[in-house]
C-alpha positions in Angstrom: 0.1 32.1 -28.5 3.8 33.4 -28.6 6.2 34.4 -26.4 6.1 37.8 -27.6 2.8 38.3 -27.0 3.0 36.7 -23.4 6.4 38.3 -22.2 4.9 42.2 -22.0 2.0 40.7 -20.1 4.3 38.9 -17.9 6.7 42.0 -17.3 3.4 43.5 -16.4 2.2 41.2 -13.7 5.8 41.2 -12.3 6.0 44.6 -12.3 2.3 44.8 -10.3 3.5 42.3 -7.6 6.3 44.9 -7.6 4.7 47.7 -6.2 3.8 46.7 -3.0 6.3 45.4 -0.5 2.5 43.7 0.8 2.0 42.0 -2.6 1.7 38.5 -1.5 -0.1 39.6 2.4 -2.5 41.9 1.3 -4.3 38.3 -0.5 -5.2 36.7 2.4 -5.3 37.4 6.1 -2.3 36.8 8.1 -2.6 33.2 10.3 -1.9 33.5 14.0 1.7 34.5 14.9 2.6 31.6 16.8 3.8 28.3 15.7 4.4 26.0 12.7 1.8 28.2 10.7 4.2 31.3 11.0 7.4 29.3 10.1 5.1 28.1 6.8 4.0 31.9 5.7 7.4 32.7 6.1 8.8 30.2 3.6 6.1 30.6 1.7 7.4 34.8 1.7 10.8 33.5 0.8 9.7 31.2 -2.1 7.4 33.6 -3.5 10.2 36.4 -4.0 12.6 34.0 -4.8 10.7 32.4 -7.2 10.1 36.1 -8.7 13.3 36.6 -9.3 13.6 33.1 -11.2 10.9 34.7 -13.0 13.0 37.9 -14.3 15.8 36.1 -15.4 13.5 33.7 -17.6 14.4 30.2 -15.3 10.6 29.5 -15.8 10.7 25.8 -15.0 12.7 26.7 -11.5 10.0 30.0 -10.7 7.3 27.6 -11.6 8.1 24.7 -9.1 8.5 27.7 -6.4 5.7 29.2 -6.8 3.6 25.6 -6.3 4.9 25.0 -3.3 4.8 28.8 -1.7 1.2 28.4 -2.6 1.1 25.2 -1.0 2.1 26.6 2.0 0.1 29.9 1.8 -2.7 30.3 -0.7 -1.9 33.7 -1.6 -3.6 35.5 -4.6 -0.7 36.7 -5.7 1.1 34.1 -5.9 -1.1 32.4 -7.5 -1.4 35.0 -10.3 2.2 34.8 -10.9 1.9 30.9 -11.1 -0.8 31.4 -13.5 1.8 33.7 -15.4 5.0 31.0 -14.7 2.9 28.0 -16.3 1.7 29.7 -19.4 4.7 30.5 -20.1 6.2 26.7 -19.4 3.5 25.5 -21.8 0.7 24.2 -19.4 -1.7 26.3 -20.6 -4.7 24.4 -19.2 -3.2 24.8 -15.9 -2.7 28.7 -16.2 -6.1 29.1 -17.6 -7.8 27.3 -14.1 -5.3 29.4 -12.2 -6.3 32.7 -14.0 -9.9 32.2 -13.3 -9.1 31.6 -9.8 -6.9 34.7 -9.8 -10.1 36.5 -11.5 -12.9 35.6 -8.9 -10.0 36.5 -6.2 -9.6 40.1 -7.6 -13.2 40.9 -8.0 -13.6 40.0 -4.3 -11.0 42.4 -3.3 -11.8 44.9 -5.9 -8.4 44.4 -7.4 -9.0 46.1 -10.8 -5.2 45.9 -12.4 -5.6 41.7 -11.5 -8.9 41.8 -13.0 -7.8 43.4 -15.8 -4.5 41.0 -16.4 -6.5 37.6 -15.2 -9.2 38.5 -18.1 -7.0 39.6 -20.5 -4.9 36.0 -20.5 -8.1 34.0 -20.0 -9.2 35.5 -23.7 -6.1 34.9 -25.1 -5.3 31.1 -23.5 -9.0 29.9 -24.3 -8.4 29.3 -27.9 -5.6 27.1 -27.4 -6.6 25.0 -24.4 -6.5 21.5 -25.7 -9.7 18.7 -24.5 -9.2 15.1 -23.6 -12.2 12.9 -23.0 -11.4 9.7 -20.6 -14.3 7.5 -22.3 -15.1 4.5 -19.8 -16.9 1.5 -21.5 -19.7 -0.1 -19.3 -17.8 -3.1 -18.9 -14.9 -1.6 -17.8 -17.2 0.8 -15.3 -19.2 -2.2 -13.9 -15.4 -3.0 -12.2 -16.0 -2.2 -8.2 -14.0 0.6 -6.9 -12.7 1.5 -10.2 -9.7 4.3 -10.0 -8.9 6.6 -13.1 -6.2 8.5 -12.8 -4.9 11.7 -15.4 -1.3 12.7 -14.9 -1.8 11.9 -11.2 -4.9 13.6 -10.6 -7.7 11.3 -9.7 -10.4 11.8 -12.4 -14.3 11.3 -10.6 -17.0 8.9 -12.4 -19.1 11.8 -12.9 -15.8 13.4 -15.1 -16.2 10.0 -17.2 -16.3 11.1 -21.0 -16.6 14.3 -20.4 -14.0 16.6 -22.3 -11.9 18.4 -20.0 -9.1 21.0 -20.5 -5.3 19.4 -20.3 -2.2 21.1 -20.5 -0.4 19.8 -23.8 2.2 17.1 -24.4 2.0 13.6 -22.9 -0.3 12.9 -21.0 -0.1 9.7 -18.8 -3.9 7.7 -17.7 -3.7 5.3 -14.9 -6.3 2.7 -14.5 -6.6 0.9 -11.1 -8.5 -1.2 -8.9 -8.3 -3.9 -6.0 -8.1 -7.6 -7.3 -6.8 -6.2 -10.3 -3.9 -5.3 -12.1 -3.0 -1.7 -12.9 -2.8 -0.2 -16.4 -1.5 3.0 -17.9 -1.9 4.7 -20.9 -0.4 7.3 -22.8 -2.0 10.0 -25.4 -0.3 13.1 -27.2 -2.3 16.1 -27.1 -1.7 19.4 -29.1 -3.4 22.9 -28.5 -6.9 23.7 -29.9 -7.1 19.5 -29.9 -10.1 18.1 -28.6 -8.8 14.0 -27.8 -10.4 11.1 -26.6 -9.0 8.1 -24.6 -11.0 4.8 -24.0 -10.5 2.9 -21.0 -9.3 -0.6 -21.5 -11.1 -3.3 -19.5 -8.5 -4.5 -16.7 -6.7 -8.0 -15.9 -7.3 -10.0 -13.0 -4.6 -9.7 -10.4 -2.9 -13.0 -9.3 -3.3 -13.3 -5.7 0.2 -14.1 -3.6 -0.5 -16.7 -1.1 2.6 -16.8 1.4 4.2 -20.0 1.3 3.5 -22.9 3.9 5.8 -22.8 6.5 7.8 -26.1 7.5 6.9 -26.4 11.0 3.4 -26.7 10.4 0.6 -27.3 13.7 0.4 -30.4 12.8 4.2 -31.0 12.1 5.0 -29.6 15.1 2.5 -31.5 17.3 4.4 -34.6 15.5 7.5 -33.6 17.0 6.8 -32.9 20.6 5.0 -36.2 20.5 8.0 -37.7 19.0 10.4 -36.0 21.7 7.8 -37.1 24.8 7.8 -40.4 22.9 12.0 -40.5 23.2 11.3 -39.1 26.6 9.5 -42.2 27.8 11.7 -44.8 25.9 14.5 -43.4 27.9 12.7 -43.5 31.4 11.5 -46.9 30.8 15.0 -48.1 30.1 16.2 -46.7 33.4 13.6 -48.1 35.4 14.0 -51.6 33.8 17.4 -51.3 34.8 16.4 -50.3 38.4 14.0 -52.9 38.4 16.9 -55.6 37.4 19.4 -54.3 40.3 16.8 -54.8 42.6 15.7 -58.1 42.2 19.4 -58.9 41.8 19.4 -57.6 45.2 16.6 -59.4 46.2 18.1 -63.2 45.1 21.4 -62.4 47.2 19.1 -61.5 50.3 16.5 -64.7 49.8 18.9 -67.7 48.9 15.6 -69.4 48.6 18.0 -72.8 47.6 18.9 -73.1 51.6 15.4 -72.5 52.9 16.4 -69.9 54.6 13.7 -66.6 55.4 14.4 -63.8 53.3 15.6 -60.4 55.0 14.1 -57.3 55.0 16.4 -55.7 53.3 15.5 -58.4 50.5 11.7 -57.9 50.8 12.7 -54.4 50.3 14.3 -54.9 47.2 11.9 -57.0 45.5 9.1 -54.5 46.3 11.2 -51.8 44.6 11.8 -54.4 41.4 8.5 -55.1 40.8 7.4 -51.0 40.9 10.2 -50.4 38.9 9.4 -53.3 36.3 5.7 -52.2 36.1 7.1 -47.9 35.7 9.3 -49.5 33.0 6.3 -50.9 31.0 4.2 -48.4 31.1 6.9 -46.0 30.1 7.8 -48.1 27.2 3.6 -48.5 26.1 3.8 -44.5 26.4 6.5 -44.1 24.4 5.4 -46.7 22.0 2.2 -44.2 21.3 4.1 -40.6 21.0 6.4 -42.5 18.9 3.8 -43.7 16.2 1.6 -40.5 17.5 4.5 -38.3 16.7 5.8 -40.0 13.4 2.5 -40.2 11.7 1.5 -36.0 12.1 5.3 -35.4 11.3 4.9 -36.8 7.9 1.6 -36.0 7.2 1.2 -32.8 8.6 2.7 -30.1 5.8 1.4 -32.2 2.7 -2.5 -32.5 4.1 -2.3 -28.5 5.0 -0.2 -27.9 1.6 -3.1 -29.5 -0.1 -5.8 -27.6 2.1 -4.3 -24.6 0.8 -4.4 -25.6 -2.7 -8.1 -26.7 -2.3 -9.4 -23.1 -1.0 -6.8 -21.2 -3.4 -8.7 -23.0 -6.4 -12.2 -21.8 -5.2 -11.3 -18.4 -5.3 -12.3 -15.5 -7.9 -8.6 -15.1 -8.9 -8.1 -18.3 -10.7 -11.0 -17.1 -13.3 -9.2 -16.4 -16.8 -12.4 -15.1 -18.9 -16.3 -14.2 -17.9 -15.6 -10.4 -17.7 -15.9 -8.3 -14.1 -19.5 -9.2 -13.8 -18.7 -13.2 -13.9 -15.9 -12.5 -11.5 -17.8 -10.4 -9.0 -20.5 -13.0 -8.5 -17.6 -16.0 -7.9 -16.0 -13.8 -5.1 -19.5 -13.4 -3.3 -20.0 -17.4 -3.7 -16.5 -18.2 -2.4 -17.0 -15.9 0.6 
């Protein structure tokens, strides 16, 4: 196919679109006047004519990426006949030959005779060239669950699975995806009238990223309030052993028992309030003996035992299999779960 023979053909189409103000609106019925659907039409109007014009002075690659997106935006027949038109002439022949049949089955339904006659007319001529790549997927590498082929970004269905389809010539990239595993891509060269195949390539485990332990661990942090409370106690049972002293120093000066004399009340008092204070002070000081031992003990065992429990249920799981194919590593993720 040659430019020659395609630039009389495209001159025509242009010049059909041409003849109508209603070109693009006579495709397809007008959406409600109200809204975001009239502000797309009417960029989709602006696109189209633009992208027309891209189209006349030969800027194919510009018209081309117009044209997508007026379509996008409004499937219009016409437009898409002139994308048809805009990729041929770009090269992407495969994609102008599904376009063209579109545009075909579009202008029988309207009774468009001049579009039938163009659409039919490039179908003939593009069909001889259209280039074939097969996607072959092996069994192992089907067997993988939720399995994800993709064909220059197009997602490519198991029942599409070594099956030649059309492809529009050059480079053409194949992605190969799926969860728990990593991703591959693939590259093939195809040429016109080339029928290609491209075998699937069985796909590596993924490592799994386990987020790392955080310092202040349950455990740790249990260890530290105990440790604090522990602190807490020490302190309080200091004070009252000192308020426990100041009152039975209190108590001696009121009951000078060397004289005989009675003690006062005042000194009766006191050595009430020394002998609570003495017995606060030791149980304080038991109390804070436990947090303190308590506390230091999950405080320096805490991170390493959880650290360890996380190394322990990492190694049971699927993702530290190296070898045993998808099958093996299928059956090891329903065990460890």
């Amino acid at each position: 196919m040659t430019g020659r023979g395609l630039a009389p053909l495209a001159a025509a189409l242009v010049a059909l679109a041409s003849t109508s103000s209603l070109a693009r609106a006579q495709s397809t019925p007008a959406p409600p006047a109200q809204g975001s659907a009239t502000d797309a039409r009417a960029l989709a109007e602006m696109l189209f004519f633009t992208a027309r014009g891209l189209m006349e002075a030969g800027r194919y690659p510009e018209a081309c990426a117009k044209l997508t997106e007026s379509y996008r935006l409004d499937p219009a027949a016409g437009t898409l006949l002139n994308l048809a038109v805009c990729n041929e002439k770009v090269g992407k022949i495969a994609s102008a030959w599904g376009e063209f049949r579109d545009s075909l089955a579009e202008a029988k339904r309207m009774n468009r005779p001049d579009r039938v006659e163009l659409a039919s007319a490039r179908i003939k001529v593009i069909e001889p060239e259209l280039p074939f790549l097969a996607i072959g997927v092996p069994p192992p590498v089907r067997a993988i669950r939720g399995l994800e082929i993709t064909r220059n970004g197009i997602p490519i269905q198991s029942a599409a699975w070594d099956t030649e389809l059309p492809v529009d010539p050059g480079s053409v990239e194949v992605v190969e995806k799926a969860p728990g595993y990593k991703p591959r891509t693939l590259h093939v060269t195809v040429t016109n009238r080339q029928h290609a195949k491209l075998d699937a390539i069985p796909l590596e485990l993924a490592p799994v990223e386990r987020p790392p332990v955080s310092f202040w661990t349950g455990k740790r942090t249990a260890g530290a309030l105990l440790l604090i409370a522990g602190a807490g106690a020490a302190v309080g049972g200091s004070i009252f052993g000192i308020t426990a002293e100041n009152d039975k120093k209190n108590s001696d000066a009121s009951c000078p028992s060397y004289l005989g004399l009675r003690c006062t009340q005042a000194g009766l008092d006191d050595m009430s309030s020394a002998r609570t204070a003495a017995w606060i002070s030791d149980v304080a000081f038991g109390l804070a003996a436990v947090g303190v031992g308590l506390g230091a003990y999950f405080f320096f065992t805490g991170g390493g035992q959880e650290r360890a429990a996380t190394a322990s249920a990492g190694a049971t799981g699927w993702h530290w299999l190296v070898s045993g194919g998808p099958r093996g590593a299928e059956g090891l993720l329903r065990h460890s779960f």
